[in-house]
C-alpha positions as CSV (number, residue, x, y, z in Angstrom):
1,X,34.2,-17.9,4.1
2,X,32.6,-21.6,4.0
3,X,29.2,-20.1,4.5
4,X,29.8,-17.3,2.0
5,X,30.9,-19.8,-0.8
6,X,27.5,-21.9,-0.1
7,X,25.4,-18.8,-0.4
8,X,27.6,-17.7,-3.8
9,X,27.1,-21.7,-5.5
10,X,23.4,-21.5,-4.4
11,X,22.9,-18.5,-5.9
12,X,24.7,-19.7,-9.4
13,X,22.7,-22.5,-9.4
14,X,19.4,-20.7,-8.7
15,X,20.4,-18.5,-11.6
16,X,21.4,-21.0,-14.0
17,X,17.2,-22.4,-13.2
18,X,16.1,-19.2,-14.5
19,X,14.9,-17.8,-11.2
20,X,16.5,-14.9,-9.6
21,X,16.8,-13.5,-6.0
22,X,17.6,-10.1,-5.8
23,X,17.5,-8.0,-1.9
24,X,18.0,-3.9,-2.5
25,X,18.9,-1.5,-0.1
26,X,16.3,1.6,0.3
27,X,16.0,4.7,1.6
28,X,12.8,7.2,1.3
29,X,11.0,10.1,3.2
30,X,7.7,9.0,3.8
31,X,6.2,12.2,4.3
32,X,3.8,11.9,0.6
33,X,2.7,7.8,1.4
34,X,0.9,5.9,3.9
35,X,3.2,3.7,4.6
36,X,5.6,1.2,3.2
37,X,2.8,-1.8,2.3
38,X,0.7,-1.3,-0.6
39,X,-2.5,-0.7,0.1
40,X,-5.8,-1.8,-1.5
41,X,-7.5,1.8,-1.6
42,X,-4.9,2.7,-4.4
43,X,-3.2,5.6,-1.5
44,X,0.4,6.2,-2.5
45,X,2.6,3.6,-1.0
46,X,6.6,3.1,-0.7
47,X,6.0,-0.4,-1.9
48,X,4.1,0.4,-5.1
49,X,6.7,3.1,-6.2
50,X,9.2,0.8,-5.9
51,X,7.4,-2.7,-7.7
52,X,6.2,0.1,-10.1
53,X,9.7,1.2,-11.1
54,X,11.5,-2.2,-11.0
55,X,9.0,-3.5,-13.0
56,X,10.1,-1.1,-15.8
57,X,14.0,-2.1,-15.2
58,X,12.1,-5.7,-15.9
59,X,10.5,-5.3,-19.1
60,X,7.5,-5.1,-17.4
61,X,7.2,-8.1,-15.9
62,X,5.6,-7.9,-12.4
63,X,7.3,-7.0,-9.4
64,X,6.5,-8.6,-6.1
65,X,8.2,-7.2,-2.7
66,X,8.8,-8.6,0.9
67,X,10.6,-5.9,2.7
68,X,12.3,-5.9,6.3
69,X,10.1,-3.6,7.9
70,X,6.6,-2.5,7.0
71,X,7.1,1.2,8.5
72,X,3.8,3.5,8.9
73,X,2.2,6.5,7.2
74,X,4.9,9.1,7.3
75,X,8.1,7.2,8.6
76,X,11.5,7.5,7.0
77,X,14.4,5.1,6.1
78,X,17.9,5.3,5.1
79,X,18.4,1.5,5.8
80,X,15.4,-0.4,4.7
81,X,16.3,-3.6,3.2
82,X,13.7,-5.4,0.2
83,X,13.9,-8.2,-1.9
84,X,12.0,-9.7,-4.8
85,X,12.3,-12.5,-7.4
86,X,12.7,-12.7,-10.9
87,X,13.4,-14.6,-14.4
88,X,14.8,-10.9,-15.7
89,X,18.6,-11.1,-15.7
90,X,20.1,-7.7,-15.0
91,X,23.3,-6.4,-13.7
92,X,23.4,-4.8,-9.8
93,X,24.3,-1.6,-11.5
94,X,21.0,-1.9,-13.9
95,X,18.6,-2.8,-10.8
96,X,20.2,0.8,-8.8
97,X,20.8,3.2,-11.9
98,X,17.1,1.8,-13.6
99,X,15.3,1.8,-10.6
100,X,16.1,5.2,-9.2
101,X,15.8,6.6,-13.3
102,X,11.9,5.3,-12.5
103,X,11.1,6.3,-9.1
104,X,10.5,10.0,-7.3
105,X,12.8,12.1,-6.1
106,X,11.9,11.0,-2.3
107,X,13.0,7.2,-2.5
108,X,16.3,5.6,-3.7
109,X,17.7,2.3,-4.2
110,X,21.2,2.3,-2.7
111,X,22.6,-1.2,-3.8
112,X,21.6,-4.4,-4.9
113,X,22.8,-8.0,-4.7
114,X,22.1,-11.4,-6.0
115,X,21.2,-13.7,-3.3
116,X,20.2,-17.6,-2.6
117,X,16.6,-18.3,-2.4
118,X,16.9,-18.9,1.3
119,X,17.1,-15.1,2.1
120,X,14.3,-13.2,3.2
121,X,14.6,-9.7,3.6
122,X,11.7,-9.7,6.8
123,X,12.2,-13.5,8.1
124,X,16.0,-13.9,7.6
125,X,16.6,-10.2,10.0
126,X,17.6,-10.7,13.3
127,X,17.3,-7.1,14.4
128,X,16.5,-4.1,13.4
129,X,17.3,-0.1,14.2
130,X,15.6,2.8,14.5
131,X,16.9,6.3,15.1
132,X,13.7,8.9,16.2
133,X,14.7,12.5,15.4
134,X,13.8,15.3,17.8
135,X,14.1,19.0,17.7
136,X,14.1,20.9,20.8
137,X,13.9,24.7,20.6
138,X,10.7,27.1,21.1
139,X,10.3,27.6,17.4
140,X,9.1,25.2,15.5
141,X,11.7,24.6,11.9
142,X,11.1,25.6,8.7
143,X,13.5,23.3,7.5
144,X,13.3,19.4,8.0
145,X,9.5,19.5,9.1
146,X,8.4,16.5,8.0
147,X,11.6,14.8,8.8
148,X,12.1,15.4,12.7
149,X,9.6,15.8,15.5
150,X,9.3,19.0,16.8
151,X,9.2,19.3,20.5
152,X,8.8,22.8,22.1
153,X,9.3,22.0,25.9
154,X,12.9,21.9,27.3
155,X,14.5,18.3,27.9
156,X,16.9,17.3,30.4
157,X,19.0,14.5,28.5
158,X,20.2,13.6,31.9
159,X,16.7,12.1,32.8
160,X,16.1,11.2,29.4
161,X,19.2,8.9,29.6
162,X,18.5,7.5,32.8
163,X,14.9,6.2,31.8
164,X,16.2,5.1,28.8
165,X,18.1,2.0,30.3
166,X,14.5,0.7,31.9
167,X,13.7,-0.4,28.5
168,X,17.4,-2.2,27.8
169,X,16.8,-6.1,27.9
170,X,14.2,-8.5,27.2
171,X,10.8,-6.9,28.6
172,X,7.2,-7.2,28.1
173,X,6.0,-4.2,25.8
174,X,2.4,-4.2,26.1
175,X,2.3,-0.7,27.4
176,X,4.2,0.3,24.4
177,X,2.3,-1.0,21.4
178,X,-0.9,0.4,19.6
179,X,-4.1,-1.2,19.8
180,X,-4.1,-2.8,16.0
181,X,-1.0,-4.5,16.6
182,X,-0.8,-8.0,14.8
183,X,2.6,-9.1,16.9
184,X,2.2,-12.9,18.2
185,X,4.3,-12.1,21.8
186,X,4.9,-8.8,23.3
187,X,8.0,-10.0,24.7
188,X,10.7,-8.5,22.9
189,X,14.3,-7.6,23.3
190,X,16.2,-4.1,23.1
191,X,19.7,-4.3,22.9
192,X,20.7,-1.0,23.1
193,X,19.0,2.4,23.8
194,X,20.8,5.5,24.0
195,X,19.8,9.2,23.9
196,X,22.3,11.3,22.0
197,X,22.5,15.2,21.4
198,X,24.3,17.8,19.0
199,X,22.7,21.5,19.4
200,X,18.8,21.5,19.0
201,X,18.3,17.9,18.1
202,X,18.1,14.7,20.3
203,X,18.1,11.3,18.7
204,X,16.9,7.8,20.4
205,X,19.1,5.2,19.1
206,X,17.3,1.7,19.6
207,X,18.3,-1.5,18.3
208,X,15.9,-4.5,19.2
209,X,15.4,-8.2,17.9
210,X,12.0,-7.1,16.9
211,X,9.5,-4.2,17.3
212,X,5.5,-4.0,18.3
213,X,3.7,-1.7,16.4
214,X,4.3,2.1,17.7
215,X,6.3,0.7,19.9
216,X,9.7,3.4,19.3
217,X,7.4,6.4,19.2
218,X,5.7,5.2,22.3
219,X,8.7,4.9,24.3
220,X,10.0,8.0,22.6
221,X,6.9,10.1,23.9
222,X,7.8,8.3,27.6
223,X,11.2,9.8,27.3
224,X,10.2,13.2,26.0
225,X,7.3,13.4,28.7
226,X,10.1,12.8,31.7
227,X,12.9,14.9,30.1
228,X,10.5,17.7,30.0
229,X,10.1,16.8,33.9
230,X,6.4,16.3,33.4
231,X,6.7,12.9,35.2
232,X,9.3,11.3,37.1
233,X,12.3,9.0,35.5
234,X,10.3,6.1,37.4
235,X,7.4,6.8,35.3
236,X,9.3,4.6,32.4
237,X,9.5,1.4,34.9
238,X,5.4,2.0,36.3
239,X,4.4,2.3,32.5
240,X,6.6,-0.7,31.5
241,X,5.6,-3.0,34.2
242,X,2.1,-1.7,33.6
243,X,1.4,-3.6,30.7
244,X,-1.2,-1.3,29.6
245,X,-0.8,1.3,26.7
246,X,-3.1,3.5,28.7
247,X,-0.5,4.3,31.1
248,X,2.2,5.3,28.4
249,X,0.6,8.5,27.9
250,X,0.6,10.3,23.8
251,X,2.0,8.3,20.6
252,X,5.2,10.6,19.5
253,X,4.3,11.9,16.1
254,X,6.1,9.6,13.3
255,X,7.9,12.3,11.3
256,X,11.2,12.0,13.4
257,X,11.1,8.0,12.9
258,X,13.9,6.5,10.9
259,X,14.5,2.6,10.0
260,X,18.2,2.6,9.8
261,X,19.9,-0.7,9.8
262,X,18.5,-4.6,9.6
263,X,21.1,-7.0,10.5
264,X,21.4,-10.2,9.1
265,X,23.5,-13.7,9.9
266,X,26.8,-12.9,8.7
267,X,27.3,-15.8,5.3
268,X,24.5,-13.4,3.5
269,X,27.4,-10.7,3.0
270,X,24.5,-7.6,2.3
271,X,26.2,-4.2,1.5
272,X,26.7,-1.8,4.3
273,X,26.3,1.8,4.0
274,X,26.3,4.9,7.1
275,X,23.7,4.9,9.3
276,X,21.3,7.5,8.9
277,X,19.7,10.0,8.6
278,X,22.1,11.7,5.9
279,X,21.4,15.1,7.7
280,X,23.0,13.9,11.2
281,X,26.1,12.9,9.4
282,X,27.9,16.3,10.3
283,X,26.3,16.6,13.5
284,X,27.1,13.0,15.5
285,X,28.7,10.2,14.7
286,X,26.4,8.5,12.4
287,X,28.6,5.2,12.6
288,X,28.5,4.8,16.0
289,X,27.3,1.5,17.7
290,X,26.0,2.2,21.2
291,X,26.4,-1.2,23.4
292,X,23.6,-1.0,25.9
């Protein structure tokens, strides 16, 4: 409660300077953009839509974003977490209601709150989560086909599961990130990984202090390649303790990728909505924390 009152009298304070923090809760299919972070080429971007739109809630004045997690060309969210600064004083209903008036049918802004000047929606996160969508049938679907990976070949969640807990802990992901990641250490730690099923669709449930680039779709095509019994459930370990992305085999494609939650330390109080994706909400228990 103590640290929750500080937050509240440093935000009143900020407010009464003139200078306003406000973080938003998004969520957006990013099957039309390249990406969340604007680019310079002028290509559609999640970030652009967004500073675009609350710029208009802001009588124009400019719109500048930090965001939790710069996800790639074609990957979803249904718990991405922005924030931005302003002189514009508007209610949280006016940010939400003006901002989704403004922006295409594809992205929404779920909630938004005032917050001290010490928040940051990237540097302030101490994990984040990812859910990565598969469908598993011969037929490809005509329904959802930008939003879940498509995989033709028969998995055995059994094995899946198994090679799932190499990854639990904190590793050395080399093997698992792309070339033109930017990451400082490739050390990071996955606090839970679980492989969950409801009729044709398999989800990866990873939560992780941090994340290399391609590093979920990576381990997800692992995990696909060993439940299809291509390679053995040791494969996860050799490729792990590899520490060389040539041994990880394809890059899962990104259309089954979903940001879903960003934690934060506790006095910051941010909204919390379901996890996603909506569309699994009647098939699992989207609410569900795996402890790994």
């Amino acid at each position: 409660m103590q640290g929750e009152n500080q937050v509240d009298q440093a935000a009143a304070e900020e407010a009464a300077a003139g200078v306003f923090r406000i973080a938003l809760g998004v969520e957006y299919k990013g099957s039309r953009y390249s990406g969340f972070q604007r680019q310079k080429d002028g290509v559609p971007s999640i970030q652009e839509a967004l500073e675009r739109a609350l710029s208009r809630v802001a009588g124009g004045q400019p719109i500048a974003l930090r965001c939790a997690g710069r996800t790639d060309a074609l990957v979803h969210a249904s718990g991405q977490v922005v924030h931005f600064d302003t002189s514009v004083q508007r209610t949280e209903h006016a940010w939400v209601m003006g901002a989704n008036a403004n922006l295409p049918p594809d992205i929404s802004v779920t909630w938004a709150k005032p917050m001290s000047m010490d928040f940051d929606a990237r540097f302030s996160a101490q994990a984040r989560r990812y859910r990565y969508v598969i469908y598993n049938d011969q037929i490809r679907p005509a329904h959802l086909a930008e939003e879940v990976t498509w995989n033709h070949r028969p998995l055995d969640i059994a094995r899946m599961r198994d090679a799932a807990r190499t990854f639990i802990g904190t590793h050395d992901f080399s093997a698992f990130r792309a070339q033109q990641c930017q990451a400082k250490s490739p050390i990071k730690t996955v606090h839970h990984l679980e492989v969950l099923q409801s009729g044709k669709f398999v989800v990866l449930d990873i939560r992780a202090d941090a994340f290399l680039h391609h590093m979920v779709r990576n381990i997800a095509g692992v995990l696909m390649t060993i439940g299809a019994a291509e390679r053995s459930v040791d494969w996860a370990r050799e490729v792990l303790e590899s520490r060389e992305r040539r041994k990880g085999g394809v890059t899962a494609h990104p259309y089954g990728l979903y940001l879903i939650q960003v934690d934060y330390p506790p006095q910051f109080q941010l909204p919390e909505r379901y996890l996603g994706p909506h569309f699994l909400s009647a098939l699992i228990d989207v609410r569900r924390d795996p402890v790994g």
